[in-house]
C-alpha positions in Angstrom: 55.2 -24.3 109.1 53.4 -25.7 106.0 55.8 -24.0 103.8 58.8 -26.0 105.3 57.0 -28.8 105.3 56.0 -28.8 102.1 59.6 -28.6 101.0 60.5 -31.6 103.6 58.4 -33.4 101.6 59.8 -32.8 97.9 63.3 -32.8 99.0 63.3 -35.5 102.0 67.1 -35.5 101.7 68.3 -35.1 105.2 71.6 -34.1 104.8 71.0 -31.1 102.5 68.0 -29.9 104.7 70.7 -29.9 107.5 73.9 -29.2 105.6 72.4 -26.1 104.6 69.1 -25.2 107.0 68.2 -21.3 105.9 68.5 -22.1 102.2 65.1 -24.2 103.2 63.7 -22.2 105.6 62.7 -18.4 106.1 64.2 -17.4 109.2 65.1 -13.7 109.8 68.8 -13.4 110.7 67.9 -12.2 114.3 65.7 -15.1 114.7 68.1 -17.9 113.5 69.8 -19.1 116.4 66.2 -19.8 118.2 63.8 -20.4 115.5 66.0 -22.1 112.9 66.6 -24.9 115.5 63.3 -25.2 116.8 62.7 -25.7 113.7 65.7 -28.3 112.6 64.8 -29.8 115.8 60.9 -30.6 114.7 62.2 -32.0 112.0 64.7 -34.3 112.9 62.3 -35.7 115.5 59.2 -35.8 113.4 61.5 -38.3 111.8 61.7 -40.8 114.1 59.8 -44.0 115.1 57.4 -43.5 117.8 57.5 -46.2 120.3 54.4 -47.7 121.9 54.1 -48.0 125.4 52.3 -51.3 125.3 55.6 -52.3 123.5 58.3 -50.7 125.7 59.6 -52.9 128.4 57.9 -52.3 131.8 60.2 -50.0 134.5 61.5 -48.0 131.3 58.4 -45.6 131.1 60.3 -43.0 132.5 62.3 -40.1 130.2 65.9 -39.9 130.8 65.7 -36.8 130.9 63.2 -35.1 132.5 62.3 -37.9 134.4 58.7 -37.8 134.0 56.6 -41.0 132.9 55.6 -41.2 128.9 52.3 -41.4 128.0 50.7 -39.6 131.1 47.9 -36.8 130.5 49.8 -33.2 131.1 53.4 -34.6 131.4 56.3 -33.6 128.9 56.9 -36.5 127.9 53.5 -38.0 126.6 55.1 -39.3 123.5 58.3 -41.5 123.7 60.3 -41.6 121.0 63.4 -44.2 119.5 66.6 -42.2 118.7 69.0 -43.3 115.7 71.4 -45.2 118.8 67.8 -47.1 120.0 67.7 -45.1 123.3 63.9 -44.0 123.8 63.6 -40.3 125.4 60.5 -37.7 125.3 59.8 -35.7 122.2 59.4 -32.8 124.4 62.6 -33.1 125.7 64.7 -34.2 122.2 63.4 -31.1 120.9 64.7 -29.3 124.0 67.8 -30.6 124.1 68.0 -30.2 120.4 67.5 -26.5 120.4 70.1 -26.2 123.2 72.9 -27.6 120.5 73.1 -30.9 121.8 72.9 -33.4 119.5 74.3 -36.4 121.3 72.3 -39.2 122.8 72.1 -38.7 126.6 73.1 -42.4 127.6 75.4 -43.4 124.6 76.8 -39.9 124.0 77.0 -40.8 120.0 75.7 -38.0 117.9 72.0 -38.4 116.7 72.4 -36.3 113.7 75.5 -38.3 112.1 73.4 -41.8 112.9 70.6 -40.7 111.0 72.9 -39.4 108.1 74.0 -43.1 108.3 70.5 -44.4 107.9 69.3 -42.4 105.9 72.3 -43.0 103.5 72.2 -47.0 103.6 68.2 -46.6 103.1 68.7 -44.8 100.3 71.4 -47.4 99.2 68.9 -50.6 99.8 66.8 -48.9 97.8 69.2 -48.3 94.6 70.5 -51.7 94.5 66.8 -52.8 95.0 66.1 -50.8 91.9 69.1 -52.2 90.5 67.7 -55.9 90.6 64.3 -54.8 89.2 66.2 -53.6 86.5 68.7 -56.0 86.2 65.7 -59.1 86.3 63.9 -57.2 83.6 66.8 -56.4 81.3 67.6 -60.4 81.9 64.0 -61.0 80.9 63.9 -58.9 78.1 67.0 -60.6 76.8 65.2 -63.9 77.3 61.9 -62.5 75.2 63.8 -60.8 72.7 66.2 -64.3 72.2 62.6 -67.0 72.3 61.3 -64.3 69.6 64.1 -64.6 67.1 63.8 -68.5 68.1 61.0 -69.3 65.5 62.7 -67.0 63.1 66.4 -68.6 63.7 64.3 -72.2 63.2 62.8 -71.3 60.1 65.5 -69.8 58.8 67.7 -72.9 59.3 65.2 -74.9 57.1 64.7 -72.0 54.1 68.2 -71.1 53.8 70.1 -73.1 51.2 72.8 -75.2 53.0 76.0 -73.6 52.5 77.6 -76.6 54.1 
């Protein structure tokens, strides 16, 4: 596990981890179907936001799924967590019904893996064009620096230089 993880870590690029799972992972071919998603499956929903209970609106402390309360002591479903679509399920049972190749949200029916492409894509977008304007503001500044310095100098120079008027 820590070898994946470390990987996760350097690479943290969803859609190539996904794209192209065994390049990432060592999986024996006879074990890829069941490993490899258990595996992709961990992943994806290590990923997502954990919701609190003291948070969640009271009558919806139940999983979709399974049925079973969150948060209760030797239950499945101890820790609910937010899909990409904002539906909260078990992590037991997204993992489950992960590994069983079913990526779409059980109330929506909208594909989990595809939404948190899209997320993860406009994250990393904010983040460019965030970098972008702390760029842009410094280049503007350094400009502005760069022009007050050759102020003095244009100032002087007006006053030495003989007028060629």
């Amino acid at each position: 596990m820590a070898s994946w993880m470390r990987i996760w870590d350097e690479d943290n690029d969803f859609r190539s981890i996904f794209d192209h799972p065994f390049k990432y992972f060592e999986v024996p071919e006879s074990e890829r179907n069941s490993q490899g998603l258990d595996v992709l499956a961990t992943l994806f929903v290590d990923r997502l936001e954990e919701v609190k209970l003291k948070n969640h609106p009271a009558g919806n402390d139940i999983c979709p799924i399974c049925w079973e309360g969150y948060g209760k002591q030797g239950y499945e479903c101890a820790r609910p967590l937010k899909t990409p679509c904002g539906h909260v399920f078990g992590r037991k049972c997204l993992i489950r019904t992960i590994t069983e190749c079913q990526w779409n949200c059980a109330i929506c029916r909208q594909d989990m893996l595809f939404l948190a492409f899209t997320a993860a894509d406009q994250r990393r977008k904010r983040e460019e064009e965030e970098e972008e304007e702390k760029e842009g503001i410094s280049r503007k500044l350094c400009r502005q620096l760069i022009w007050l310095g050759f102020l003095p100098f244009r100032i002087i120079w007006n006053h030495i230089k003989p007028s060629s008027r």
